[in-house]
C-alpha beads as a LAMMPS data file, in Angstrom:
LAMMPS data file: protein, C-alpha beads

203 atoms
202 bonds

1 atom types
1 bond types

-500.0 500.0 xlo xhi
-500.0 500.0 ylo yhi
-500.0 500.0 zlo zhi

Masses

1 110.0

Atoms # bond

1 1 1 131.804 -90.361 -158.439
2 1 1 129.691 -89.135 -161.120
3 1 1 130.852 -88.266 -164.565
4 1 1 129.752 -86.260 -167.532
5 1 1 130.958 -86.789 -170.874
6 1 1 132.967 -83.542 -172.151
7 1 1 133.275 -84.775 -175.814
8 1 1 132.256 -80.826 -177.091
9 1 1 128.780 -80.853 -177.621
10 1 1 127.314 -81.103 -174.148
11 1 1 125.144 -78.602 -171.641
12 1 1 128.097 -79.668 -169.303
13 1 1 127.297 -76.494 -166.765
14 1 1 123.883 -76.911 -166.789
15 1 1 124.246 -80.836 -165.772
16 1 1 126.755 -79.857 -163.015
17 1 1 125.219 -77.295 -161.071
18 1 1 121.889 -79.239 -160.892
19 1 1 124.071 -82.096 -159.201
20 1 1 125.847 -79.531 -157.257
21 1 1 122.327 -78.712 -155.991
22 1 1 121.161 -82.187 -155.288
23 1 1 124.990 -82.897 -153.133
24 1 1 125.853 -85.287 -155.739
25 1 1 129.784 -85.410 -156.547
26 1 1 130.375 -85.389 -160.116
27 1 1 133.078 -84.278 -162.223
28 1 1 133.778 -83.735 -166.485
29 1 1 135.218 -86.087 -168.415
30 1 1 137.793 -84.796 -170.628
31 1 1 139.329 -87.811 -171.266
32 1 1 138.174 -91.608 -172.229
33 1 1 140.534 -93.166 -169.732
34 1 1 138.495 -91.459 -166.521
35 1 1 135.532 -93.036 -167.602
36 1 1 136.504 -95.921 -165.781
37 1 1 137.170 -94.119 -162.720
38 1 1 133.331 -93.438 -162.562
39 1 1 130.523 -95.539 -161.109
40 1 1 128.123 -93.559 -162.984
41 1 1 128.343 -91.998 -166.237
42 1 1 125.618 -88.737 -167.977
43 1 1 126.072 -88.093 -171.518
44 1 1 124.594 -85.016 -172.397
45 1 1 124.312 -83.813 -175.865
46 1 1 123.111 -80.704 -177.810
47 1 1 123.138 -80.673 -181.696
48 1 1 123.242 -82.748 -184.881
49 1 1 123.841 -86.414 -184.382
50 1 1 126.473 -86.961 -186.852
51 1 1 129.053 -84.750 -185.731
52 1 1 128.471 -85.623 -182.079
53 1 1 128.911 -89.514 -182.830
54 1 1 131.926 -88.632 -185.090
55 1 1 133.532 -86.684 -182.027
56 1 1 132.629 -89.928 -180.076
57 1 1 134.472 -92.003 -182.001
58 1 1 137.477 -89.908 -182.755
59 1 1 137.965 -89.174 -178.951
60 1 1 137.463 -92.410 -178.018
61 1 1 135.021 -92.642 -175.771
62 1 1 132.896 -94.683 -178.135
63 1 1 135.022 -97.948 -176.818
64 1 1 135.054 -96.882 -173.191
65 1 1 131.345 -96.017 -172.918
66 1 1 130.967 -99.549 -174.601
67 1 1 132.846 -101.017 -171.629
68 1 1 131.278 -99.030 -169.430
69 1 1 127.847 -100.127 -169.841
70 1 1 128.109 -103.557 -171.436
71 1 1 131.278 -105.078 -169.638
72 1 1 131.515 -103.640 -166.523
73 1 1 127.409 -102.884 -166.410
74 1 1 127.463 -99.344 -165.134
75 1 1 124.887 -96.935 -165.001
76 1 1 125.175 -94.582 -168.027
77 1 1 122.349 -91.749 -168.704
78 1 1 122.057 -90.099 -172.211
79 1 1 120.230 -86.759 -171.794
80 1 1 118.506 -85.479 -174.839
81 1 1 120.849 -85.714 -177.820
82 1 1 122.614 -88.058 -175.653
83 1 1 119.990 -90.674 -175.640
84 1 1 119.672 -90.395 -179.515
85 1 1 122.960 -91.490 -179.504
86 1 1 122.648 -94.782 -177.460
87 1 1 120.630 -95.838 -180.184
88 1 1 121.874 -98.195 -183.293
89 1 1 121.124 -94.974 -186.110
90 1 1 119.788 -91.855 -186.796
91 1 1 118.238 -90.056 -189.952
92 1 1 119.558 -86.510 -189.465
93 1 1 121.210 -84.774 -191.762
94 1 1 121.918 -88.265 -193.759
95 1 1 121.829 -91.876 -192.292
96 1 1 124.558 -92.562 -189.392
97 1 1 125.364 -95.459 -186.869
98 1 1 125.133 -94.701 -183.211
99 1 1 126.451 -96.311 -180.335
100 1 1 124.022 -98.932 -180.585
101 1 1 123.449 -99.980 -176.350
102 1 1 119.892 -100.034 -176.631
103 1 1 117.747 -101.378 -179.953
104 1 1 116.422 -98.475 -181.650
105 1 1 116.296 -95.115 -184.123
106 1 1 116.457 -91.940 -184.593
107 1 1 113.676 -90.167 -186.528
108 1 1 112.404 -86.887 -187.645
109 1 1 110.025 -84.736 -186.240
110 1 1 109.213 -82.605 -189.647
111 1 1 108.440 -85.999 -191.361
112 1 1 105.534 -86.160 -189.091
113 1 1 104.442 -83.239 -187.719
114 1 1 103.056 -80.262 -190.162
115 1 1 101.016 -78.147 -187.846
116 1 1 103.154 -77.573 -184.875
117 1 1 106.480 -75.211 -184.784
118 1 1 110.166 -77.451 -185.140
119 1 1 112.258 -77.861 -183.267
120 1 1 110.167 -78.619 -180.462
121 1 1 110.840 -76.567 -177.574
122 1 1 109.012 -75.820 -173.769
123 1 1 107.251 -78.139 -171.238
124 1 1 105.553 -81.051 -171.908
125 1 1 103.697 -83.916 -169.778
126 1 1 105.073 -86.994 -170.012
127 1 1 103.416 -90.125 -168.888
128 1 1 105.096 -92.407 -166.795
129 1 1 105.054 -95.888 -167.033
130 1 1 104.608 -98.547 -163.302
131 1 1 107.490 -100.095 -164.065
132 1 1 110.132 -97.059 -164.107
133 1 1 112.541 -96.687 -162.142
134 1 1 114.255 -93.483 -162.504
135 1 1 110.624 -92.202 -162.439
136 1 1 109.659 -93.564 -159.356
137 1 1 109.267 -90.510 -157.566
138 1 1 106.919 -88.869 -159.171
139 1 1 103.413 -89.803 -160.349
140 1 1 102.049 -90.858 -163.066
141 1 1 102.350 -87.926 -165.192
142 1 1 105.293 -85.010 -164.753
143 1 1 105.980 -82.137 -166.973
144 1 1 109.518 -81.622 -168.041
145 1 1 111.325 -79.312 -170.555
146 1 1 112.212 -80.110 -174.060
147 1 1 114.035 -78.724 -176.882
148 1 1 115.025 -81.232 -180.244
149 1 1 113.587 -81.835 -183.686
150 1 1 114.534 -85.639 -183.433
151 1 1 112.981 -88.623 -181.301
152 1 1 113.966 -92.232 -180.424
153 1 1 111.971 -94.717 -181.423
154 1 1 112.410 -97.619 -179.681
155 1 1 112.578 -101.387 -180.691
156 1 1 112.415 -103.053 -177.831
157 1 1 109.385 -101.196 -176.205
158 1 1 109.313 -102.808 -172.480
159 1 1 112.333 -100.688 -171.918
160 1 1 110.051 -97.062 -172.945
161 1 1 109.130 -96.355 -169.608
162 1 1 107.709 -92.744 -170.405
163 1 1 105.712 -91.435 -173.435
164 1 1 105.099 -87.530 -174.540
165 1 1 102.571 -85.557 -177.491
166 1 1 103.735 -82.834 -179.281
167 1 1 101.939 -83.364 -182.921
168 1 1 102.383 -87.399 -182.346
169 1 1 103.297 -89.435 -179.460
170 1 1 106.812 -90.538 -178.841
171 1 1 109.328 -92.607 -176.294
172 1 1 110.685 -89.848 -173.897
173 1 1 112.370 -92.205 -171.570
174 1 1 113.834 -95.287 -171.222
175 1 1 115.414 -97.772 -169.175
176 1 1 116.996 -101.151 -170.508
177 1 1 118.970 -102.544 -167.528
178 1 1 121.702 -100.071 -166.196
179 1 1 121.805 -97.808 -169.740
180 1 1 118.765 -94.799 -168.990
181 1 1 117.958 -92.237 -171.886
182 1 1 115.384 -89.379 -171.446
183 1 1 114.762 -86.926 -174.565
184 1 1 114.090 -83.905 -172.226
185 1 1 117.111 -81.660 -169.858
186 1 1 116.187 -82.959 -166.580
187 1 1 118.585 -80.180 -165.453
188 1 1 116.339 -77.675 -167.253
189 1 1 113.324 -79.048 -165.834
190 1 1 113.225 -78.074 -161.842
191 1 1 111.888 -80.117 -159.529
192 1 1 110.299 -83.509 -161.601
193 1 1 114.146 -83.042 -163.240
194 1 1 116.125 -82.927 -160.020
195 1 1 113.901 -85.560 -159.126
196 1 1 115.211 -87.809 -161.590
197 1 1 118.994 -86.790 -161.482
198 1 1 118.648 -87.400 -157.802
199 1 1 117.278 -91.228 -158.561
200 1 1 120.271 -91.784 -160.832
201 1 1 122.641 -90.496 -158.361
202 1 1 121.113 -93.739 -156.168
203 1 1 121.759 -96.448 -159.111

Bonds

1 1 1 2
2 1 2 3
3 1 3 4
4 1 4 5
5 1 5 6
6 1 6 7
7 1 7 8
8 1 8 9
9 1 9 10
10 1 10 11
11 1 11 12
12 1 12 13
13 1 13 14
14 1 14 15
15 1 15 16
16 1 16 17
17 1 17 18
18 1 18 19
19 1 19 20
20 1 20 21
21 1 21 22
22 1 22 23
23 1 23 24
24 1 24 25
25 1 25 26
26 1 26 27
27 1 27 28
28 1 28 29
29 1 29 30
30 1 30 31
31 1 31 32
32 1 32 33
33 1 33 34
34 1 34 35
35 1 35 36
36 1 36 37
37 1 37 38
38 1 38 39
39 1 39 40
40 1 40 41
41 1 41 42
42 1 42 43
43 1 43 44
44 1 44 45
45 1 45 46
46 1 46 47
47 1 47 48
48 1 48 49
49 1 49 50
50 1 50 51
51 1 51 52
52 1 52 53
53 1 53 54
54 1 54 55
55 1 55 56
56 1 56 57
57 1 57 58
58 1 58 59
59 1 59 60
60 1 60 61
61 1 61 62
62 1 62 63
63 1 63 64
64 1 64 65
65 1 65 66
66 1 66 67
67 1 67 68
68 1 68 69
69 1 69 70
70 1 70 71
71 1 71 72
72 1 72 73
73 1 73 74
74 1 74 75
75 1 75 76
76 1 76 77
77 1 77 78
78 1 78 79
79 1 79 80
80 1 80 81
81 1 81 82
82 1 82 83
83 1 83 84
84 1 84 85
85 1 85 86
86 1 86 87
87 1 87 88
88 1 88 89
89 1 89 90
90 1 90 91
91 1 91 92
92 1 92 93
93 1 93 94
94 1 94 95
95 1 95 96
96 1 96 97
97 1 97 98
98 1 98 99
99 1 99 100
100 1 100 101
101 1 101 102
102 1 102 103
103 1 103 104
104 1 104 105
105 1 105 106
106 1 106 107
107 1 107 108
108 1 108 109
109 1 109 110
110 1 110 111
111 1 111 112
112 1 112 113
113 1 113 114
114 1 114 115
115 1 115 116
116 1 116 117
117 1 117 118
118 1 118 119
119 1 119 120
120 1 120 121
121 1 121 122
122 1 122 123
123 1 123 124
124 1 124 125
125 1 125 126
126 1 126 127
127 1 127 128
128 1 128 129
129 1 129 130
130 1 130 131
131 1 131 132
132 1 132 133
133 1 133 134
134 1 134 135
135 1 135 136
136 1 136 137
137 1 137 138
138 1 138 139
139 1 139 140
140 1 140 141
141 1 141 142
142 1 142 143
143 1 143 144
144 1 144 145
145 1 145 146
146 1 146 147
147 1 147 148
148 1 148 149
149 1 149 150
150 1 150 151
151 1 151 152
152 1 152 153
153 1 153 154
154 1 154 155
155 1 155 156
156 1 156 157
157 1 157 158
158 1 158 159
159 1 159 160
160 1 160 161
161 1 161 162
162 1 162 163
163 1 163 164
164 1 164 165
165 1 165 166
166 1 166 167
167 1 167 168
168 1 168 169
169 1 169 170
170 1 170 171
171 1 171 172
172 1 172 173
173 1 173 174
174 1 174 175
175 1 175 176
176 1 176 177
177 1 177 178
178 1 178 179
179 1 179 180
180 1 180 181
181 1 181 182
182 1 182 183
183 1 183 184
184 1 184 185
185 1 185 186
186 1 186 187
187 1 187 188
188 1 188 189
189 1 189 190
190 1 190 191
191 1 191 192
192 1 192 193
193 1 193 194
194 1 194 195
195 1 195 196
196 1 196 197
197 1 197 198
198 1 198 199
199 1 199 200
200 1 200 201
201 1 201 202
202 1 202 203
């Protein structure tokens, strides 16, 4: 069984009827003790990063996501604000620690971009990298949709697995291990996204 995060900040409708689609069993997570009920976990995210990683904490799910993916080596997917949040920090609205599976940070979009509208929002192609997984159904390039004013920035950057240009180039997706993060909605994104969620519902 699949399981999406319900921790108040999610597209949790939008990530359920695309697995719906696809066959794939899934259900919401309302509480941290189902996580472990799960084989595979999404955690979907729309809005600021501080109050979703303060409603992380405060629910608990920080600890069980933590055991999900480190301990018991699960495969977790953060969609769009969700893979901000795997990373160790973020610069929105002030500095603030994330859950910190994956080596990396958050950064601004308006620090770096002048000439192009914020947040960013519609289709872009993003380049996939041979060694992707999740990706391995498509070519080398697939267009999916985006909406955010942040991006990850990646330390450890074998695990970026799929690039993107709006204004500058940034890490779209990656994959360290069993812990996946993609910037865009896969569930938003038709075929290339139902694609993907299909690929996850494999791992």
């Amino acid at each position: 069984m699949l399981g999406i995060i319900n921790y108040g900040m999610g597209n949790l409708a939008s990530v359920q009827n695309a697995l719906d689609y696809l066959n794939i069993p899934s259900r919401i997570i309302d509480q941290p003790s189902e996580v472990r009920k799960c084989g595979s976990i999404i955690l979907p995210g729309v809005g600021a990063f501080g109050v979703a990683i303060q409603r992380i904490r405060h629910s608990g799910f920080f600890e069980e996501l933590h055991e999900h993916a480190l301990v018991r080596k699960r495969p977790l997917l953060g969609i769009c604000l969700g893979m901000q949040l795997l990373l160790d920090s973020s610069t929105e609205h002030g500095n603030h620690e994330g859950l910190a599976l994956v080596r990396g940070t958050v950064e601004s979009l308006h620090d770096s971009i002048k000439e192009l509208p914020i947040p960013h929002v519609g289709w872009n192609t993003v380049t996939i990298g041979t060694s992707s997984l999740l990706l391995s159904e498509l070519s080398t390039e697939a267009s999916f949709y985006f909406v955010h004013s942040y991006y990850c920035r990646l330390t450890e950057r074998p695990f970026v697995t799929g690039r993107t240009s709006y204004g500058i180039e940034f890490d779209a997706v990656f994959e360290a291990g069993n812990i996946f993060g993609v910037q865009f909605h896969p569930e938003k994104s038709q075929k290339s996204g139902l694609s993907l969620l299909k690929k996850f519902g494999t791992f």
